[in-house]
C-alpha positions as CSV (number, residue, x, y, z in Angstrom):
1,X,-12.0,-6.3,7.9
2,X,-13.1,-9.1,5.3
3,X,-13.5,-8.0,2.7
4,X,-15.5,-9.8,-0.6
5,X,-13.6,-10.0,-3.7
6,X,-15.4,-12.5,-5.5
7,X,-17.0,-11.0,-8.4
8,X,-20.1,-12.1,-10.0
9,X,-20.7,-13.1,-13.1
10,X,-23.6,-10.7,-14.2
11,X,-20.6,-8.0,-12.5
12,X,-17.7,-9.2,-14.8
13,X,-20.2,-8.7,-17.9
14,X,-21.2,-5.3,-16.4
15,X,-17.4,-4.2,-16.2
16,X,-17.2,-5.8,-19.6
17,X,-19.8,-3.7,-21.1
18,X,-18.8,-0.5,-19.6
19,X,-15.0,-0.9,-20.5
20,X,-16.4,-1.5,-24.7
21,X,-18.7,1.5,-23.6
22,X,-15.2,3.6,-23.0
23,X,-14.2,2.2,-26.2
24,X,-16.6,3.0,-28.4
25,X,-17.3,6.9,-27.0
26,X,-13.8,7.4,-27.9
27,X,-13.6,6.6,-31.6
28,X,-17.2,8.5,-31.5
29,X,-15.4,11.7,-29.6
30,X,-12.8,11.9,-31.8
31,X,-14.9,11.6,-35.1
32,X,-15.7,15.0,-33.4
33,X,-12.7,16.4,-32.7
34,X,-10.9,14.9,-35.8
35,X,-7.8,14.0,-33.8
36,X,-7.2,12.3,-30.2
37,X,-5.6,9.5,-28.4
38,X,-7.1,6.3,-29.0
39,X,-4.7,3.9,-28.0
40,X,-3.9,5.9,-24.7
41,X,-7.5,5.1,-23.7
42,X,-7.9,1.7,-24.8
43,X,-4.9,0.6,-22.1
44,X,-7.0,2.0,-19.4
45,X,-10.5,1.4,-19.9
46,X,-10.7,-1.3,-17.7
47,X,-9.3,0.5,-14.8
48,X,-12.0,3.5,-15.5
49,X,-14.4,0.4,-15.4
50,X,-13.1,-1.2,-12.3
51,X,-13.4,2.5,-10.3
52,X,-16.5,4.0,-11.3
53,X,-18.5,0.7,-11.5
54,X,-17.6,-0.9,-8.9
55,X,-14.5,0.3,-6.6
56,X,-15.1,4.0,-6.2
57,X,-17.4,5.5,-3.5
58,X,-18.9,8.0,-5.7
59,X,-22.5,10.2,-6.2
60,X,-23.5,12.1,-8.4
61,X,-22.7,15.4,-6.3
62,X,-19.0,16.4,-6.8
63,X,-19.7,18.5,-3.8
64,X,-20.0,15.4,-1.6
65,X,-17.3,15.4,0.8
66,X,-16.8,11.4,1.5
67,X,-16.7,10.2,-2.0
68,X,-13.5,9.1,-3.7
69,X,-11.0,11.1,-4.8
70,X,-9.4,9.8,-8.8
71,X,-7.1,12.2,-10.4
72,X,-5.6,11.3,-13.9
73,X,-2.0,12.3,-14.1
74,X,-2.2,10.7,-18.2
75,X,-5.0,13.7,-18.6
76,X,-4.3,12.9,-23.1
77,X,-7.0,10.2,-22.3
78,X,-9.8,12.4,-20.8
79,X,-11.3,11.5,-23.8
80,X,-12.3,8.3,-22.2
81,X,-13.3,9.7,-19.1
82,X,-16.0,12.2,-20.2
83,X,-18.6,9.3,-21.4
84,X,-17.8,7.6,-17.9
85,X,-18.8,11.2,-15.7
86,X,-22.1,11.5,-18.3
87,X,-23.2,8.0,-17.6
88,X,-23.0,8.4,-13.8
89,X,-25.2,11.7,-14.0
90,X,-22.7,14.2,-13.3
91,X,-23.7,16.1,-16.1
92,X,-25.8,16.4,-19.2
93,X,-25.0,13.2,-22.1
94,X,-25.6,16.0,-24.6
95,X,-22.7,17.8,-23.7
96,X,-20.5,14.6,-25.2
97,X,-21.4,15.9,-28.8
98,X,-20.0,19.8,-28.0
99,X,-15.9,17.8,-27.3
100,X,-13.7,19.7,-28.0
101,X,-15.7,22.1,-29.9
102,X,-15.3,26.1,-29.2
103,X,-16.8,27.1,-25.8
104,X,-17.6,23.5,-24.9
105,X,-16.1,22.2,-21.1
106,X,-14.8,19.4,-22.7
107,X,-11.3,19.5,-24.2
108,X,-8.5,17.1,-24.6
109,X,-7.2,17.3,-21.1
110,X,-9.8,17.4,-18.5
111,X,-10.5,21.1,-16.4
112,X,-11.8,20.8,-13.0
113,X,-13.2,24.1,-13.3
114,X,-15.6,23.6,-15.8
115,X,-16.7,19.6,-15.7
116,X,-18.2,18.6,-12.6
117,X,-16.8,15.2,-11.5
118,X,-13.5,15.9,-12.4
119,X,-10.8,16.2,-9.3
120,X,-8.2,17.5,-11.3
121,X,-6.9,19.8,-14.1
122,X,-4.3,18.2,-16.2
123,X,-2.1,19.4,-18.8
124,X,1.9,18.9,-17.8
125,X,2.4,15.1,-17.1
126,X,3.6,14.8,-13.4
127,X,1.7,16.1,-11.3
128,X,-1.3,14.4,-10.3
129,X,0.4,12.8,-7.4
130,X,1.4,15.3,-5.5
131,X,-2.2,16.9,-5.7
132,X,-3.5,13.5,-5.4
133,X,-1.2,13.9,-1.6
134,X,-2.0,17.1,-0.9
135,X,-5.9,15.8,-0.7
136,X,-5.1,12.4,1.2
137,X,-3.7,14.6,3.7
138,X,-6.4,17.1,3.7
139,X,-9.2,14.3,3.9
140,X,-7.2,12.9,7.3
141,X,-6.9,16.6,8.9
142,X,-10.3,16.5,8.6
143,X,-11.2,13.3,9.5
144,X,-12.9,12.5,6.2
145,X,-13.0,8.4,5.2
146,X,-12.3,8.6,1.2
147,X,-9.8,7.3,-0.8
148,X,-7.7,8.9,-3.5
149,X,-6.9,7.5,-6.6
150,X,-4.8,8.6,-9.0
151,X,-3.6,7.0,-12.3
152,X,-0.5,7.6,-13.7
153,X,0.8,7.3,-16.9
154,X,4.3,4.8,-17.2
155,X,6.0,7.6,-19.6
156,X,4.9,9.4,-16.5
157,X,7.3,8.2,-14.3
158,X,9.9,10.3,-16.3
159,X,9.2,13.8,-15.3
160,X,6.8,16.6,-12.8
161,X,6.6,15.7,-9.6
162,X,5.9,11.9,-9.2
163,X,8.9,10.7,-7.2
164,X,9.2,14.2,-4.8
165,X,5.1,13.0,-3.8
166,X,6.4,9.7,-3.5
167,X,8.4,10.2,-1.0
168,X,6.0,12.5,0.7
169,X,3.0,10.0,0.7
170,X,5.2,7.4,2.2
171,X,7.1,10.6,4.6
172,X,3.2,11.1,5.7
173,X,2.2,7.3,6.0
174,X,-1.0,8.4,3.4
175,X,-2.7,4.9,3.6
176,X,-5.8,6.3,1.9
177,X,-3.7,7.0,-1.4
178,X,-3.6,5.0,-4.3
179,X,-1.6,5.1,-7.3
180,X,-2.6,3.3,-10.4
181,X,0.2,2.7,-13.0
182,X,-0.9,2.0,-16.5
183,X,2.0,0.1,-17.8
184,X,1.5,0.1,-21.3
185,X,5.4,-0.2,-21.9
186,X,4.9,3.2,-24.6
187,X,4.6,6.8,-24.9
188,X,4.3,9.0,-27.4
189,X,8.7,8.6,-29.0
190,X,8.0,5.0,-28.5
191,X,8.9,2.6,-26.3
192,X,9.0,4.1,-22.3
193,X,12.1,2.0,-21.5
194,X,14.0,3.2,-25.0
195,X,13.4,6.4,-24.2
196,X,14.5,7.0,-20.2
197,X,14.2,3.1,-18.7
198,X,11.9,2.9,-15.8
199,X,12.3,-0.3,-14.6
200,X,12.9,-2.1,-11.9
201,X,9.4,-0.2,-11.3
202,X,8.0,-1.8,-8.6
203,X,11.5,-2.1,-6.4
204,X,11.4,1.8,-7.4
205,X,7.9,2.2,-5.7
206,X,9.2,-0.1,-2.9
207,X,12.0,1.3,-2.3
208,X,10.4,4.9,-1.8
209,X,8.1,3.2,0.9
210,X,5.2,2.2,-0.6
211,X,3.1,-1.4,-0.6
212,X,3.3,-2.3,-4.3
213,X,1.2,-4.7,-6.1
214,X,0.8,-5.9,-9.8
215,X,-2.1,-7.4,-11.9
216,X,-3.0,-7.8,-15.3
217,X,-5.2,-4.4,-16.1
218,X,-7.2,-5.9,-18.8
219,X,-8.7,-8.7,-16.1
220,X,-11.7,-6.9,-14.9
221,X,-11.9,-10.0,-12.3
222,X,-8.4,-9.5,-11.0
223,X,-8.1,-5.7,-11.4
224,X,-11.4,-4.9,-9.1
225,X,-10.3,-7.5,-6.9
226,X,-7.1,-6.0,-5.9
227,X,-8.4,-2.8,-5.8
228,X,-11.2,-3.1,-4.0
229,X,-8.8,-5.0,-1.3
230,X,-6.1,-2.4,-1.3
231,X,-8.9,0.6,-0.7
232,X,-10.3,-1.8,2.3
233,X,-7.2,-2.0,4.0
234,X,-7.2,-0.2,7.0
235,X,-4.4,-1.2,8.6
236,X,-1.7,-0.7,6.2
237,X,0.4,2.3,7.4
238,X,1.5,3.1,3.9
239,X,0.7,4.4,0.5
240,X,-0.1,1.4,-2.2
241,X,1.2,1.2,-5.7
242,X,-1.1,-0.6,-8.0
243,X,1.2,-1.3,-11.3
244,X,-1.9,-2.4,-13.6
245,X,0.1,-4.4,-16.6
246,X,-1.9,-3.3,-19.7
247,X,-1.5,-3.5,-23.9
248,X,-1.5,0.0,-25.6
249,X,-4.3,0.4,-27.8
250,X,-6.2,-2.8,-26.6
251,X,-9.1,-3.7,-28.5
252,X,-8.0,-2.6,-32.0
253,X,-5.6,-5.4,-32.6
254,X,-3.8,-2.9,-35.4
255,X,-2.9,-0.1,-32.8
256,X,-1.7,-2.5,-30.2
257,X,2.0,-1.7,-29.5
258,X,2.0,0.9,-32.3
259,X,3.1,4.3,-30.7
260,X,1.4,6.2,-33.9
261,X,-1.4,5.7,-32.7
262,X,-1.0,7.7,-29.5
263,X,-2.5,10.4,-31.3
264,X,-4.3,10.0,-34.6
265,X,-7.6,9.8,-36.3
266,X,-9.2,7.0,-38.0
267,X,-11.5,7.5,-41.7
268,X,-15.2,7.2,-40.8
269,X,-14.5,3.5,-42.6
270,X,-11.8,2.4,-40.2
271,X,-13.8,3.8,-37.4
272,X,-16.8,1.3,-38.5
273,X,-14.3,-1.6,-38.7
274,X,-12.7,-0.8,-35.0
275,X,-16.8,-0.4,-33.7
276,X,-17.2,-3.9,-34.7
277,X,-14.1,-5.9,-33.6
278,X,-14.4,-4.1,-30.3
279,X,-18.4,-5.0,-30.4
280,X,-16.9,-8.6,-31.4
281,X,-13.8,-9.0,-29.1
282,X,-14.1,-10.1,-25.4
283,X,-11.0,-9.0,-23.3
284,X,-10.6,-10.7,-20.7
285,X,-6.9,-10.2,-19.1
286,X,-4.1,-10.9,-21.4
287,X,-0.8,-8.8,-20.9
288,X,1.6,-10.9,-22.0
């Protein structure tokens, strides 16, 4: 199957726009909720960019059976998520204003119970894999073409479940799983590799029998490209590892590589001054 990874140009400025969009909800959520993980979202927002605008086979029916499959093992950065699930229609903008407030379906972790478009209900890190298997297999018992995503946080790899459903994925030859690594190098003591070291990662992910892969996850151009040709791939008998190289707290040049800011809360005057370096910063890759 050929398939077309060349991305336009009026594309890479939609990504663009949509991965400042994720930006900017965020420091507006958490004026709301007066506390919440910035820099945990800003590492990812241009992998919720890449999947929902362009990668994903998604509606806005969360009852459809054949659409895509993402589950968000890092669940600290639904905050990010929620403006993403509004914007596609899966439900009203107006609840955005009730996060985190008492009685509202929006918390700090996502609930698949009570926010339509969400596949999973995090809380515990770890887990997300081994649901994000149990579905993969589920889907091909049924016959169903859709692909599951699931991103993971690094600190992630510490803990739950996430090497058990490794093996299993591979055990099962789940080719219609993806796992999405944000590899921010922190969490929230610090840095991942001071605290338990991770690395060699993607021999790890190898090694359990998985195809591995790594790009920059701030290049919209090469992110979407790689993912859309790993979901495409039909004939890979495996699970794929996507180990997206990102900067936590990208965007807000003073909460890059700062682990404080995995949880905090920015003054209505420092939330001004992020709005406009975000509105004035084009990222475009850069991991290094």
């Amino acid at each position: 199957m050929t398939v077309n990874t060349d991305i336009s140009a009026e594309q890479i400025d939609r990504l663009e726009d949509r991965a400042r969009f994720v930006r900017l909800e965020t420091i507006r959520l958490i004026e709301i909720a007066k506390v919440g993980h910035y820099s945990s979202v800003f590492s990812c927002a241009e992998i919720f960019a890449s999947l929902y605008y362009d990668v994903m086979k998604i509606s806005d029916d969360p009852n459809w059976p054949l659409r895509d499959r993402f589950l968000m093992g890092k669940g600290h950065a639904a905050v990010g998520l929620f403006p993403i699930l509004a914007d596609k229609g899966y439900f009203p903008e107006e609840w955005l204003d009730s996060y985190t407030r008492l009685g509202s379906p929006l918390g700090d972790h996502p609930d698949m119970r009570k926010v339509p478009g969400v596949d999973f209900s995090s809380g515990s890190i770890g887990h997300a894999l081994s649901n994000g298997v149990g579905m993969a297999l589920g889907g091909r018992m049924r016959d169903l073409d859709f692909t599951v995503f699931v991103m993971l946080g690094d600190g992630e790899m510490q803990e739950g479940q996430v090497w058990e459903a490794a093996i299993s994925a591979a055990s099962h030859k789940l080719s219609n799983v993806v796992a999405i690594i944000d590899r921010n190098g922190y969490q929230l003591d610090g840095k991942v590799d001071d605290v338990m070291a991770i690395e060699p990662l993607a021999e790890k992910w190898r090694a359990f029998g998985w195809e591995v892969h790594e790009v920059d996850g701030h290049d919209v151009v090469a992110l979407t490209s790689m993912l859309r040709r790993v979901k495409a791939d039909k004939n890979r008998d495996k699970p794929c590892c996507v180990i997206a190289k990102t900067v936590k707290g990208r965007g807000v040049d003073y909460m890059e590589t700062e682990p404080g800011w995995h949880l905090g809360y920015l003054s209505p005057e420092d939330s001004e001054k992020a709005r406009q370096t975000i509105l004035n910063t084009r990222i475009s890759g850069g991991t290094q």
